[in-house]
mmCIF file as gemmi writes it, N, C-alpha and C atoms, coordinates in Angstrom:
data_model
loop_
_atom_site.group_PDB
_atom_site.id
_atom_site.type_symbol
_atom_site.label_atom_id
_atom_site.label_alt_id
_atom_site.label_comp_id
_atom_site.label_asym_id
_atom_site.label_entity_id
_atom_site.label_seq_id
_atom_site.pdbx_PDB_ins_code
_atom_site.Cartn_x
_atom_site.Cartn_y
_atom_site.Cartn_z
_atom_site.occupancy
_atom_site.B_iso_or_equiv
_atom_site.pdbx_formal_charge
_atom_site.auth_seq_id
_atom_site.auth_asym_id
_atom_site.pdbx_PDB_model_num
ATOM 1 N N . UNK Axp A 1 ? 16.937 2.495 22.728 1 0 ? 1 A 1
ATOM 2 C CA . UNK Axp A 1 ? 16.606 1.472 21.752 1 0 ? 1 A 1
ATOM 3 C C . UNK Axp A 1 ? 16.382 2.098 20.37 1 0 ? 1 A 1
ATOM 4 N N . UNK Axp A 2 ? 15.934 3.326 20.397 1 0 ? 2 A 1
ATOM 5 C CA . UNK Axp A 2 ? 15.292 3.842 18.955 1 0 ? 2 A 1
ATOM 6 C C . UNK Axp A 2 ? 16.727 4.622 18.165 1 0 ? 2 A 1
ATOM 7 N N . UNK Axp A 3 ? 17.643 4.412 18.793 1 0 ? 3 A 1
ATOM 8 C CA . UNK Axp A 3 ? 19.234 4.779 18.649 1 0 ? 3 A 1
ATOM 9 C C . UNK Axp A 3 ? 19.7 3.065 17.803 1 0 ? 3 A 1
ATOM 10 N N . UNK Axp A 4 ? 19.376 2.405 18.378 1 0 ? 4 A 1
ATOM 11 C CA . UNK Axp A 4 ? 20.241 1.386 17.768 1 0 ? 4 A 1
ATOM 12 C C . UNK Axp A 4 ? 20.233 0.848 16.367 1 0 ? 4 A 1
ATOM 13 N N . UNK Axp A 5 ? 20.973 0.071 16.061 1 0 ? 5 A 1
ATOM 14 C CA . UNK Axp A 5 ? 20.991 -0.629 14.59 1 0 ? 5 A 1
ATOM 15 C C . UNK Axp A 5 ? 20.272 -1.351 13.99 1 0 ? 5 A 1
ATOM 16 N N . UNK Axp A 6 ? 19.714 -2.304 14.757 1 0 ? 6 A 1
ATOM 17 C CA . UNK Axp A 6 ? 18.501 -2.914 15.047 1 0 ? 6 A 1
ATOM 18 C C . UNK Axp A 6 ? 17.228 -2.291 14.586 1 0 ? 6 A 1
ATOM 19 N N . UNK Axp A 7 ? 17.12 -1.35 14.997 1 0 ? 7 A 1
ATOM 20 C CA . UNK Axp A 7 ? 15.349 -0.245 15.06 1 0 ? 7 A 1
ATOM 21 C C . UNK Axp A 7 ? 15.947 0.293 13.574 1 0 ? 7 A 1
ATOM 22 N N . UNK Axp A 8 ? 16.689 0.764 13.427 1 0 ? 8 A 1
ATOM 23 C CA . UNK Axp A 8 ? 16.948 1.555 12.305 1 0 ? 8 A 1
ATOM 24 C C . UNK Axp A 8 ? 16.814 0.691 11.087 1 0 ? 8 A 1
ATOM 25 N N . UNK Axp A 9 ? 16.994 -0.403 11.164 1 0 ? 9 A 1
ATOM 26 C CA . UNK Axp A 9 ? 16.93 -1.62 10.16 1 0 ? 9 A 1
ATOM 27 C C . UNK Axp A 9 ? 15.346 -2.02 9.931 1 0 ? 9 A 1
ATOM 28 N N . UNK Axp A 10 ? 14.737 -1.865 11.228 1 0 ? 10 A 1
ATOM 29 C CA . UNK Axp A 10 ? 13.172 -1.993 11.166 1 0 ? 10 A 1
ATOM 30 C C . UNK Axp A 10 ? 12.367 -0.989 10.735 1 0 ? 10 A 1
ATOM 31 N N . UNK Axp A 11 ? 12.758 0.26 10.99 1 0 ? 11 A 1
ATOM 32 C CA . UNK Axp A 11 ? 12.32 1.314 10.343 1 0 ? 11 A 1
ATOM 33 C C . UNK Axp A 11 ? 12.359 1.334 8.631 1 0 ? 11 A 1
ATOM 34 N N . UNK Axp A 12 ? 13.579 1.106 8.317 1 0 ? 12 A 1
ATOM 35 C CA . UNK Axp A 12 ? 14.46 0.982 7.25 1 0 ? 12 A 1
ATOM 36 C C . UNK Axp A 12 ? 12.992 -0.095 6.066 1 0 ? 12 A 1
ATOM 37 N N . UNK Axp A 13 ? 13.348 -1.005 6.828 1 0 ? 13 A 1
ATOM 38 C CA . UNK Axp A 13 ? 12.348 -1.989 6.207 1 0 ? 13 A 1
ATOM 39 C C . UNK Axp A 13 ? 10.853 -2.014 6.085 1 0 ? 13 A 1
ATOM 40 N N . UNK Axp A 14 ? 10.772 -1.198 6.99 1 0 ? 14 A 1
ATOM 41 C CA . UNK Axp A 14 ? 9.211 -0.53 6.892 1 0 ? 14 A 1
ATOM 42 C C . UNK Axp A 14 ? 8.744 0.784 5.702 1 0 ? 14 A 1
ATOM 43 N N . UNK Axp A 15 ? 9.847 1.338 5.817 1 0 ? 15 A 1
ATOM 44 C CA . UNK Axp A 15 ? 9.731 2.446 4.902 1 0 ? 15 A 1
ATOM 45 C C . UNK Axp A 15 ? 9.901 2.046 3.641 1 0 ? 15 A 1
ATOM 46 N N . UNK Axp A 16 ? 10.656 1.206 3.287 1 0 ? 16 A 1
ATOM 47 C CA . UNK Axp A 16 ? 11.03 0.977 2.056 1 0 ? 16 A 1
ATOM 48 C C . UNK Axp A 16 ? 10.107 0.371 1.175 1 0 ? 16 A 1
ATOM 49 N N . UNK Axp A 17 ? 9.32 -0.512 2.079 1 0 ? 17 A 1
ATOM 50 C CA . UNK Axp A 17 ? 8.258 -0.828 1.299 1 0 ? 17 A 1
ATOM 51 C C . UNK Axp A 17 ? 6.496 0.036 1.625 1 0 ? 17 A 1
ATOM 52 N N . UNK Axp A 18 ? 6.495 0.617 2.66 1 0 ? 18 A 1
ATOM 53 C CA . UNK Axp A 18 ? 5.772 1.221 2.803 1 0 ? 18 A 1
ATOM 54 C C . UNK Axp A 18 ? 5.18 3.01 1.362 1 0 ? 18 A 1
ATOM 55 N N . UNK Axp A 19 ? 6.518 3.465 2.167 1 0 ? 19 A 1
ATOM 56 C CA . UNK Axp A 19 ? 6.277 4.637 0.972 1 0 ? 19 A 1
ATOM 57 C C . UNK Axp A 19 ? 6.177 4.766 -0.116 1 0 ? 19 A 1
ATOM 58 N N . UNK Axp A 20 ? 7.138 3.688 -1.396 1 0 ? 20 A 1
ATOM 59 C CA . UNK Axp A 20 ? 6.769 3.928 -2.452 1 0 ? 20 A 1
ATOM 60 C C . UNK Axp A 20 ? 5.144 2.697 -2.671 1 0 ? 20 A 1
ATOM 61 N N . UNK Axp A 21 ? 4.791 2.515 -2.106 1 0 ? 21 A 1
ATOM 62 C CA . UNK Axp A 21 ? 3.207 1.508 -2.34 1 0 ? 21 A 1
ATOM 63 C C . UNK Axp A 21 ? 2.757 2.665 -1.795 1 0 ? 21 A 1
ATOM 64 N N . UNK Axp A 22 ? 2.908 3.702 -1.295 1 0 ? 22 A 1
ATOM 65 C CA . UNK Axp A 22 ? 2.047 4.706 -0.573 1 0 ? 22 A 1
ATOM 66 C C . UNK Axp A 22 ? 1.995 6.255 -1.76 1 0 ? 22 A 1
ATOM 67 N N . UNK Axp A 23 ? 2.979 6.023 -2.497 1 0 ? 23 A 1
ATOM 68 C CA . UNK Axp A 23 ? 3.142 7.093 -3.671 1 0 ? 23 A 1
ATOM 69 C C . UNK Axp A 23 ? 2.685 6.218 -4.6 1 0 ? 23 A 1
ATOM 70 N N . UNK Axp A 24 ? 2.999 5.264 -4.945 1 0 ? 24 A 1
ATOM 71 C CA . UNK Axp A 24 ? 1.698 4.083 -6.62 1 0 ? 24 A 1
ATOM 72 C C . UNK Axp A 24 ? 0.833 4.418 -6.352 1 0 ? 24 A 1
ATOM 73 N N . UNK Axp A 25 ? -0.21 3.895 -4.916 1 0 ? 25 A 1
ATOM 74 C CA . UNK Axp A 25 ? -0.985 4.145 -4.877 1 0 ? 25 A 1
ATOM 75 C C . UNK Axp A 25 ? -2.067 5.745 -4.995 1 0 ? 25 A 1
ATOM 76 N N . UNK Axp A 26 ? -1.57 6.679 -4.47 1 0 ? 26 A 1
ATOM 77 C CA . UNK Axp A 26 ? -1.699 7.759 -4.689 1 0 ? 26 A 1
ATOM 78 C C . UNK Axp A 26 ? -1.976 8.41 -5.7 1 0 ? 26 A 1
ATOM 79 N N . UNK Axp A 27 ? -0.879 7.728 -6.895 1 0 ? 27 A 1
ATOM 80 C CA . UNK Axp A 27 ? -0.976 8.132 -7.958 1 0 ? 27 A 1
ATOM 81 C C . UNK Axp A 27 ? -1.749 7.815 -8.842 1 0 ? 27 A 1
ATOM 82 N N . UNK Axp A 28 ? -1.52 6.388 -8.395 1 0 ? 28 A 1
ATOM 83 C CA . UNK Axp A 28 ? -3.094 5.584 -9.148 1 0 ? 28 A 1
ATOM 84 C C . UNK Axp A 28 ? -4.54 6.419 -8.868 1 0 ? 28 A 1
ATOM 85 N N . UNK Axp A 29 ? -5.213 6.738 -7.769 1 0 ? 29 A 1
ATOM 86 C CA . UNK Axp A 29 ? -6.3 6.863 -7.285 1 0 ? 29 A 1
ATOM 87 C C . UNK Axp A 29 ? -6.471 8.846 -7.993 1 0 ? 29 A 1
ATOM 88 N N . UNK Axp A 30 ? -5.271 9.464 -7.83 1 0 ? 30 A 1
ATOM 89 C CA . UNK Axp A 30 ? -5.091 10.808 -8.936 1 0 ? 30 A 1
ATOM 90 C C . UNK Axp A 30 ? -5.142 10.633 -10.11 1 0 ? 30 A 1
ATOM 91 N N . UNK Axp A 31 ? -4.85 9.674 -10.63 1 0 ? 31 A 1
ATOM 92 C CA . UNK Axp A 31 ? -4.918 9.193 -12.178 1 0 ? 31 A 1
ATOM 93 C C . UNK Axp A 31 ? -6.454 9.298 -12.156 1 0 ? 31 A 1
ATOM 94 N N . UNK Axp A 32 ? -6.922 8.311 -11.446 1 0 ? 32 A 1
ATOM 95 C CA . UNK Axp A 32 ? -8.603 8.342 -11.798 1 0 ? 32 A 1
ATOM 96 C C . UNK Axp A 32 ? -9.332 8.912 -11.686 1 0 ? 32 A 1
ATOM 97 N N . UNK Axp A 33 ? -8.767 9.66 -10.494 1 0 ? 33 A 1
ATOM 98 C CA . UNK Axp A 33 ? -9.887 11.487 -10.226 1 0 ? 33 A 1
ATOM 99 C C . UNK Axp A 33 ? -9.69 12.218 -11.368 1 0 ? 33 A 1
ATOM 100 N N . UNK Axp A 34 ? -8.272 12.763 -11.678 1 0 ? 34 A 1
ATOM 101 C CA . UNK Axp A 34 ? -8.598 13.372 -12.915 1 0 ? 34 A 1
ATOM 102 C C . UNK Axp A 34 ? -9.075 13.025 -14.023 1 0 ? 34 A 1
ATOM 103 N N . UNK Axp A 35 ? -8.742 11.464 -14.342 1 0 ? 35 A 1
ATOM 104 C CA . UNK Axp A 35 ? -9.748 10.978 -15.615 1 0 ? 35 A 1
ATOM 105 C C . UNK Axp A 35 ? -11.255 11.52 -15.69 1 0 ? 35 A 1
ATOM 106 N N . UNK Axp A 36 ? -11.736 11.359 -14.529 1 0 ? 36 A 1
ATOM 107 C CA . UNK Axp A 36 ? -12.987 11.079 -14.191 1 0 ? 36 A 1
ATOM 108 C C . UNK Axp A 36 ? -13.001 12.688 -14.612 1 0 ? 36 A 1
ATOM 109 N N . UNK Axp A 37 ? -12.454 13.72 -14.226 1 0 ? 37 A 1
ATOM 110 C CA . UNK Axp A 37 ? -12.853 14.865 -14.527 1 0 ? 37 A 1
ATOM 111 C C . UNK Axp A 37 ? -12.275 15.379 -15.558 1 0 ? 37 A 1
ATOM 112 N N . UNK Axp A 38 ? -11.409 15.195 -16.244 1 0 ? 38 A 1
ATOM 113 C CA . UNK Axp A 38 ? -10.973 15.772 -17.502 1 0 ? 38 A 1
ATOM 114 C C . UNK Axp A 38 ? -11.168 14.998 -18.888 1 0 ? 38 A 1
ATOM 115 N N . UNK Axp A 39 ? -11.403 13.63 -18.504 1 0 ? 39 A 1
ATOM 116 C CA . UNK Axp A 39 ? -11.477 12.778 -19.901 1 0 ? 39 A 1
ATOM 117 C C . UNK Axp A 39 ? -13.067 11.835 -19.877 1 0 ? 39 A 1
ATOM 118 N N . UNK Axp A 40 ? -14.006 12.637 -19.471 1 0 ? 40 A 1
ATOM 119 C CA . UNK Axp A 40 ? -15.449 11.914 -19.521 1 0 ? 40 A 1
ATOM 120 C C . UNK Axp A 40 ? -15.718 11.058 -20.748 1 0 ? 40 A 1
ATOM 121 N N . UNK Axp A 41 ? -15.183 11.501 -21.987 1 0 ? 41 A 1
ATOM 122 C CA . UNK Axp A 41 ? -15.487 10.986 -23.141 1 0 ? 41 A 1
ATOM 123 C C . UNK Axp A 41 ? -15.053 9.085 -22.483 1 0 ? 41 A 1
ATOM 124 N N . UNK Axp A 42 ? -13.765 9.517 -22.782 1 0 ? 42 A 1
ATOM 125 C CA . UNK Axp A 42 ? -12.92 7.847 -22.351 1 0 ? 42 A 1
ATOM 126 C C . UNK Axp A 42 ? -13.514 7.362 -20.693 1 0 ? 42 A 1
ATOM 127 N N . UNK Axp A 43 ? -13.651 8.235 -20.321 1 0 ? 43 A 1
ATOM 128 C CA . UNK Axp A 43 ? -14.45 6.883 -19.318 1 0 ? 43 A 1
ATOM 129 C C . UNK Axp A 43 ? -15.697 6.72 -19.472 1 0 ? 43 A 1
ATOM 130 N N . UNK Axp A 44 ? -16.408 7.285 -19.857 1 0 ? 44 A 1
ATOM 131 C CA . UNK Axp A 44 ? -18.232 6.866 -20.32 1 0 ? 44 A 1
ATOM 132 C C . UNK Axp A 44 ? -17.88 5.984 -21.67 1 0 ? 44 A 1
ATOM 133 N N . UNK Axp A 45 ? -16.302 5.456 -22.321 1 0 ? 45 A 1
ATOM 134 C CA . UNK Axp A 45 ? -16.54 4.438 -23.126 1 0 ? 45 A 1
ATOM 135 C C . UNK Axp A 45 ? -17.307 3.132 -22.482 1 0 ? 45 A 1
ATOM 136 N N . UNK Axp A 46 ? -17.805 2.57 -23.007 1 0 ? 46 A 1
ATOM 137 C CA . UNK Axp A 46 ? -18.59 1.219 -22.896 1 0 ? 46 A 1
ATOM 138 C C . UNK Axp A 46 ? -17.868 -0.314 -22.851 1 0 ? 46 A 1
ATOM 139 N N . UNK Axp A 47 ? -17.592 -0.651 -21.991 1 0 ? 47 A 1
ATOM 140 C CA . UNK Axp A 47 ? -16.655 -2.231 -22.181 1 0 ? 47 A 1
ATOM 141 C C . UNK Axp A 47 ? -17.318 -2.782 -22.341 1 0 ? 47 A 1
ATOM 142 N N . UNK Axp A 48 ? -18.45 -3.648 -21.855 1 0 ? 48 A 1
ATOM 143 C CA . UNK Axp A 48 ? -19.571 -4.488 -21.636 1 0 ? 48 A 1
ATOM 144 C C . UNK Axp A 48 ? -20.541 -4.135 -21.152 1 0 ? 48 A 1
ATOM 145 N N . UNK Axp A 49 ? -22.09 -3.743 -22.213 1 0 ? 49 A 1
ATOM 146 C CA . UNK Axp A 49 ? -23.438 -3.753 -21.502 1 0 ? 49 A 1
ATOM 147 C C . UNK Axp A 49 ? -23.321 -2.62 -21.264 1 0 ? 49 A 1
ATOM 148 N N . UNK Axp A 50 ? -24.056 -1.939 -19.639 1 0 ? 50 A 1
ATOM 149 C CA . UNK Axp A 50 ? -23.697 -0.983 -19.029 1 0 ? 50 A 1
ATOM 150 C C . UNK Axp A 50 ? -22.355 -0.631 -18.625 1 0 ? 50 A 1
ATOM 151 N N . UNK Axp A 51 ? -21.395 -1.274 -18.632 1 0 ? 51 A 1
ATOM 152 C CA . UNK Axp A 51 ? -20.209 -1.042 -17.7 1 0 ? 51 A 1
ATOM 153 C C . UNK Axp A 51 ? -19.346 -0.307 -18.948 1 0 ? 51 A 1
ATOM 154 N N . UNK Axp A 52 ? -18.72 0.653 -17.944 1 0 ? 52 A 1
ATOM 155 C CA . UNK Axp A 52 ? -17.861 1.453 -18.555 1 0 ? 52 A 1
ATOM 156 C C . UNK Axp A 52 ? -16.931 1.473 -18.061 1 0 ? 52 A 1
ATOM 157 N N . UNK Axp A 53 ? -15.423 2.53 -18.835 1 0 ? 53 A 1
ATOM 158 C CA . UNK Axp A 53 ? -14.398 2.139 -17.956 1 0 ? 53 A 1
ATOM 159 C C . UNK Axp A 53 ? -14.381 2.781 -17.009 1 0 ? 53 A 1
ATOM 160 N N . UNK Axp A 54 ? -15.126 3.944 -16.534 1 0 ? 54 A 1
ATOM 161 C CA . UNK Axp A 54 ? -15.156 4.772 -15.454 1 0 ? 54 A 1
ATOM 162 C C . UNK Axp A 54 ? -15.483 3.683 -14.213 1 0 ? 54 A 1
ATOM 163 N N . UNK Axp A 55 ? -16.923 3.097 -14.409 1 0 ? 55 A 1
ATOM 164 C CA . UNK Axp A 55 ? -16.934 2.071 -13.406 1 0 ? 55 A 1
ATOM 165 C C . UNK Axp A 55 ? -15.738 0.916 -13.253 1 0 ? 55 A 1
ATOM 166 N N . UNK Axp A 56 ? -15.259 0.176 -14.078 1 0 ? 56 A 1
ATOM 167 C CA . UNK Axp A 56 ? -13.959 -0.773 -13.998 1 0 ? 56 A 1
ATOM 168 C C . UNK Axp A 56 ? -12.732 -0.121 -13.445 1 0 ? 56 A 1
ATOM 169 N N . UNK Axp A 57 ? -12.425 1.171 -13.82 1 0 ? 57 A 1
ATOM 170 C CA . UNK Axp A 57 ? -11.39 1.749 -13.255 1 0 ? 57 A 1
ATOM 171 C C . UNK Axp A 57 ? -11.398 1.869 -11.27 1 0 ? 57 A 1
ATOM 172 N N . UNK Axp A 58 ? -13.057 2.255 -10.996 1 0 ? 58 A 1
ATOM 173 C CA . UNK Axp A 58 ? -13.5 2.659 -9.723 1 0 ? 58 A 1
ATOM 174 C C . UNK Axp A 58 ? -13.572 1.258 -8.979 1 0 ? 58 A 1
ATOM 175 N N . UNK Axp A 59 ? -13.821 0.133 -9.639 1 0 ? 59 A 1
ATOM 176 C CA . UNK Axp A 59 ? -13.832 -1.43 -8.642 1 0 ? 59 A 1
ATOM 177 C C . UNK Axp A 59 ? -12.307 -1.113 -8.487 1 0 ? 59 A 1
ATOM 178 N N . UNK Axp A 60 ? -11.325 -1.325 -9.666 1 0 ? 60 A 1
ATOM 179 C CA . UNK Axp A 60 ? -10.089 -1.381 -9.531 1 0 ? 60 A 1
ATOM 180 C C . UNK Axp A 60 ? -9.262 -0.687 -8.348 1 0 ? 60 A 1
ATOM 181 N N . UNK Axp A 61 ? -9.942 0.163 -8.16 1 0 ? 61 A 1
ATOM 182 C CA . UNK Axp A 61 ? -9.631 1.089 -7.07 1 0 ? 61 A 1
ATOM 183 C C . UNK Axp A 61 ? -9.553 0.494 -5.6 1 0 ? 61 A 1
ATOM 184 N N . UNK Axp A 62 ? -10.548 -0.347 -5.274 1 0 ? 62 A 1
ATOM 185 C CA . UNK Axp A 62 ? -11.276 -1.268 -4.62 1 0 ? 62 A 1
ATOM 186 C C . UNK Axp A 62 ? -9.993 -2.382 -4.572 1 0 ? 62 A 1
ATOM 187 N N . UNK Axp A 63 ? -10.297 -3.35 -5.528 1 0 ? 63 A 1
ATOM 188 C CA . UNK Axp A 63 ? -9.182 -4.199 -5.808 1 0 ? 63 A 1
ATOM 189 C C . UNK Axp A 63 ? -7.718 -4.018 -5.142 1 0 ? 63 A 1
ATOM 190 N N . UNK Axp A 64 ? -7.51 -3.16 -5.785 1 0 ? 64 A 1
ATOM 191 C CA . UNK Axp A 64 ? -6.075 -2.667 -5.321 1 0 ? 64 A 1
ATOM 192 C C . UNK Axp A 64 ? -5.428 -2.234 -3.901 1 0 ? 64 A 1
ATOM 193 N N . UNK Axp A 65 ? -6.811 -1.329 -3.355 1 0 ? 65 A 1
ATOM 194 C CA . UNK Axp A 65 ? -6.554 -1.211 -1.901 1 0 ? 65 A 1
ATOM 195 C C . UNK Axp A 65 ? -6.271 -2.434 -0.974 1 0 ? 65 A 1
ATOM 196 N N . UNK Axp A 66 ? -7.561 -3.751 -1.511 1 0 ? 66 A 1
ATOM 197 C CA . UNK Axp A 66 ? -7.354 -4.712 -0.35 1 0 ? 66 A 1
ATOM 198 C C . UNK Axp A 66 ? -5.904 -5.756 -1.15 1 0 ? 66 A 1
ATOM 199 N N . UNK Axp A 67 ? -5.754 -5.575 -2.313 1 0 ? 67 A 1
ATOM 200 C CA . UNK Axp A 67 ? -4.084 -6.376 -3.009 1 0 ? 67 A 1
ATOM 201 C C . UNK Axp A 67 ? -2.884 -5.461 -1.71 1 0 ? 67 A 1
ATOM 202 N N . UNK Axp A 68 ? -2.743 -4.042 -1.58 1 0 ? 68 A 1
ATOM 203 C CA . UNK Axp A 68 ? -1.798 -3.739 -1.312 1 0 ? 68 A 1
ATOM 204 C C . UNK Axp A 68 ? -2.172 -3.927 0.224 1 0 ? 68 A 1
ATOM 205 N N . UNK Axp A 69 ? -2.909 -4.275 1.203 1 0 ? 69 A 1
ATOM 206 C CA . UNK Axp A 69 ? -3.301 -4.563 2.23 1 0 ? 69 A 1
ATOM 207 C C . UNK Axp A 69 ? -2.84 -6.163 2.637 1 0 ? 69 A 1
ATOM 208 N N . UNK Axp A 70 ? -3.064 -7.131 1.492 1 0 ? 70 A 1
ATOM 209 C CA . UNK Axp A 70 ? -2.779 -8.356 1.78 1 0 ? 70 A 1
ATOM 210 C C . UNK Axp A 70 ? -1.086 -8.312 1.513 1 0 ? 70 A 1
ATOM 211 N N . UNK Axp A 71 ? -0.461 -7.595 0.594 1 0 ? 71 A 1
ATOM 212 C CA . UNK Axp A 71 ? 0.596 -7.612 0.259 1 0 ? 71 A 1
ATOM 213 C C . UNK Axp A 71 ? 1.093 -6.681 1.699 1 0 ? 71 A 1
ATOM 214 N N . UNK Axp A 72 ? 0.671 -6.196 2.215 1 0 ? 72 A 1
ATOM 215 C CA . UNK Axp A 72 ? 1.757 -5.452 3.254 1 0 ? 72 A 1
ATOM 216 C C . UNK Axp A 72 ? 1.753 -6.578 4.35 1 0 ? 72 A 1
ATOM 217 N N . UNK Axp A 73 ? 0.532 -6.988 4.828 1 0 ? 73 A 1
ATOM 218 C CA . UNK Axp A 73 ? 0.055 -7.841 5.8 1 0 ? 73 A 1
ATOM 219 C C . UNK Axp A 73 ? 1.26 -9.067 5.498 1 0 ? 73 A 1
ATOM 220 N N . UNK Axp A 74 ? 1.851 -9.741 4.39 1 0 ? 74 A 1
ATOM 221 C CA . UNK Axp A 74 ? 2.829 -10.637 3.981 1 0 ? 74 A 1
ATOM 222 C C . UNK Axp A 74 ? 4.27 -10.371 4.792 1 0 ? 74 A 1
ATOM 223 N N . UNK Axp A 75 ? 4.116 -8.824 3.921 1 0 ? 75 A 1
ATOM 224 C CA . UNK Axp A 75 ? 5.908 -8.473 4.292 1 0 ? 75 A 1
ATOM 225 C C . UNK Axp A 75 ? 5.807 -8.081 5.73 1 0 ? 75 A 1
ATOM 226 N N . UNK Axp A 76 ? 4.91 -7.648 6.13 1 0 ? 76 A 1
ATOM 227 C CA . UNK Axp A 76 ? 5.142 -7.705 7.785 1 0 ? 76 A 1
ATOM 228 C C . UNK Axp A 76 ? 5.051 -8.482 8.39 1 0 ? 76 A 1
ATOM 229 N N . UNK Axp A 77 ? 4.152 -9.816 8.188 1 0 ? 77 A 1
ATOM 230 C CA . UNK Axp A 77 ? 4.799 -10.992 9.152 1 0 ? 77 A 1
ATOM 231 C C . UNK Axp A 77 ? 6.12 -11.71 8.62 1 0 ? 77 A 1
ATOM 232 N N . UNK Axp A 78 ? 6.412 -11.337 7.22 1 0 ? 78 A 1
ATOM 233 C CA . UNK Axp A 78 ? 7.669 -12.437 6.997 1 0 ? 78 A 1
ATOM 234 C C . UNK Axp A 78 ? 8.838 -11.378 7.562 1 0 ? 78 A 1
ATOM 235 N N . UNK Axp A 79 ? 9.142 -10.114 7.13 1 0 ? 79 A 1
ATOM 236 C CA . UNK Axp A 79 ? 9.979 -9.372 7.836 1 0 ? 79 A 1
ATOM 237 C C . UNK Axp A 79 ? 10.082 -8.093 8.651 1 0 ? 79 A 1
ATOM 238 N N . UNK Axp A 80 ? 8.698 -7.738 9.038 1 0 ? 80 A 1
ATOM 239 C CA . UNK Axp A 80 ? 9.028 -6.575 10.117 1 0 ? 80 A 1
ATOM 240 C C . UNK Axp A 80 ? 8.611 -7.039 11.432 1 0 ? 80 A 1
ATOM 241 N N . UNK Axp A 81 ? 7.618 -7.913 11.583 1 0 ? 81 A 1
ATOM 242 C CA . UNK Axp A 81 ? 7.108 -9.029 12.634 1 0 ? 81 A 1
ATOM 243 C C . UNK Axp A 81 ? 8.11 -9.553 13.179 1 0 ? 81 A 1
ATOM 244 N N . UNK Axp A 82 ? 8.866 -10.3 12.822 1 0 ? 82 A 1
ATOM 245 C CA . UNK Axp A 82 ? 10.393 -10.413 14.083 1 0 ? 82 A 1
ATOM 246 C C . UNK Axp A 82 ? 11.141 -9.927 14.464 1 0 ? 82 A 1
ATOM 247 N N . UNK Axp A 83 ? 11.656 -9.069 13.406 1 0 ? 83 A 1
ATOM 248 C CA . UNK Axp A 83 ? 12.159 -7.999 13.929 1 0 ? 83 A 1
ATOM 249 C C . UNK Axp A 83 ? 12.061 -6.615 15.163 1 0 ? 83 A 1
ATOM 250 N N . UNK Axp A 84 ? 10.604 -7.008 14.993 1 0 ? 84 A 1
ATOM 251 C CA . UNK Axp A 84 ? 10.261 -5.99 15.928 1 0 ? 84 A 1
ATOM 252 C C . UNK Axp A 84 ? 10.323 -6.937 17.409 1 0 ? 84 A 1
ATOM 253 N N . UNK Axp A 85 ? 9.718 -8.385 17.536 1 0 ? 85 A 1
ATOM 254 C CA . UNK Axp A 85 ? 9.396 -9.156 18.598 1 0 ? 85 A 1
ATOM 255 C C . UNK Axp A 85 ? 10.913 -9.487 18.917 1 0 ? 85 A 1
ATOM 256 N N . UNK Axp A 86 ? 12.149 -9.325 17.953 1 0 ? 86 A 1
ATOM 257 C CA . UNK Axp A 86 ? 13.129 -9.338 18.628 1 0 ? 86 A 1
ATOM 258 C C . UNK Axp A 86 ? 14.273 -7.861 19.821 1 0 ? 86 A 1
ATOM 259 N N . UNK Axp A 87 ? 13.564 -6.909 18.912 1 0 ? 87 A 1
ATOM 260 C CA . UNK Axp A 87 ? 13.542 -6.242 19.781 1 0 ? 87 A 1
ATOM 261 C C . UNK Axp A 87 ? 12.751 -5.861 21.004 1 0 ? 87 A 1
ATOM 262 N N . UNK Axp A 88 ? 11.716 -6.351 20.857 1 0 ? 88 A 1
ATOM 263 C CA . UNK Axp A 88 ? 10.636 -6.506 22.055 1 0 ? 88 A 1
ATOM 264 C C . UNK Axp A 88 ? 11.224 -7.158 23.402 1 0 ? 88 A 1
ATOM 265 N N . UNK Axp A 89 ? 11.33 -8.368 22.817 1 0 ? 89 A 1
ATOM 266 C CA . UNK Axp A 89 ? 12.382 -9.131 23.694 1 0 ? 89 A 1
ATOM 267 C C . UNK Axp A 89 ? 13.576 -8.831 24.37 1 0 ? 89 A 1
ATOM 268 N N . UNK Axp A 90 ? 14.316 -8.057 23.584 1 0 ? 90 A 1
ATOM 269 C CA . UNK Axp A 90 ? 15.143 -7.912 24.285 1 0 ? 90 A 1
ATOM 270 C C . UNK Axp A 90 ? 15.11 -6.395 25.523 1 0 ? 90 A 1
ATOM 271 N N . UNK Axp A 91 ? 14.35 -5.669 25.085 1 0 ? 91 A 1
ATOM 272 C CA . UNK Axp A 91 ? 13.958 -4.208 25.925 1 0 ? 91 A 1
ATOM 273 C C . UNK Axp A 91 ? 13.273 -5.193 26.822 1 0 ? 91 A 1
ATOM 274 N N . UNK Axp A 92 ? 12.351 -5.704 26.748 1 0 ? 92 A 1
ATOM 275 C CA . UNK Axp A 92 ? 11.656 -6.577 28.013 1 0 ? 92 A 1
ATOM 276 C C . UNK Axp A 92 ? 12.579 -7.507 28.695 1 0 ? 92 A 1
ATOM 277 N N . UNK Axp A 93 ? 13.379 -8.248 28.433 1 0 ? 93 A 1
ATOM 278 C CA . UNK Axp A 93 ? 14.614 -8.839 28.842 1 0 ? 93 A 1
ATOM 279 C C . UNK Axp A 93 ? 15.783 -7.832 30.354 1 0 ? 93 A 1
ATOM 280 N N . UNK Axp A 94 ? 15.935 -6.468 29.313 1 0 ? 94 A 1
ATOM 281 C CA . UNK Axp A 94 ? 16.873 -6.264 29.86 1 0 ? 94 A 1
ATOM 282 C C . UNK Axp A 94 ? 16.01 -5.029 30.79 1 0 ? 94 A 1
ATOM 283 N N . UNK Axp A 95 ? 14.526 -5.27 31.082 1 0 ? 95 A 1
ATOM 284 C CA . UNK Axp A 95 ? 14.035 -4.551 32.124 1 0 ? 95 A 1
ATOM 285 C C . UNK Axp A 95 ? 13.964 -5.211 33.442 1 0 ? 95 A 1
């Protein structure tokens, strides 16, 4: 099964959206470590009150994890979710 055209298409579709949201993200969360350590000035700027952008950047961080969580959770029931239950089906079928 892990030979066929089928799986390779599911793989295919998994990866494609998987890895590069897995390198943004990455890069995003390196962006902010090094801010945080090389540019203190600009993140101890002040947006509102106490809040700075060091803190807004660090919710964002937050934010983003559960955005790209709901956004994967989408594309896998609209297209890796049948795909896979159709191959499910059919390996269970032809056992």
């Amino acid at each position: 099964m892990q030979q066929s055209a089928e799986f390779g298409e599911l793989r295919r579709a998994h990866r494609s959206f998987a890895f590069p949201l897995t390198i943004a993200f990455a890069a995003w969360y390196l962006l902010y470590v090094l801010l945080s350590n090389y540019a203190g000035d600009f993140m101890g700027t002040k947006v509102a009150g106490n809040i700075n952008v060091a803190l807004v950047l660090g919710l964002a961080q937050f934010v983003t994890t559960f955005l790209i969580a709901w956004w994967y959770a989408r594309h896998a029931a609209a297209k890796l979710d049948p795909r896979a239950e159709a191959i499910k089906s059919r390996m269970e079928g032809g056992a």
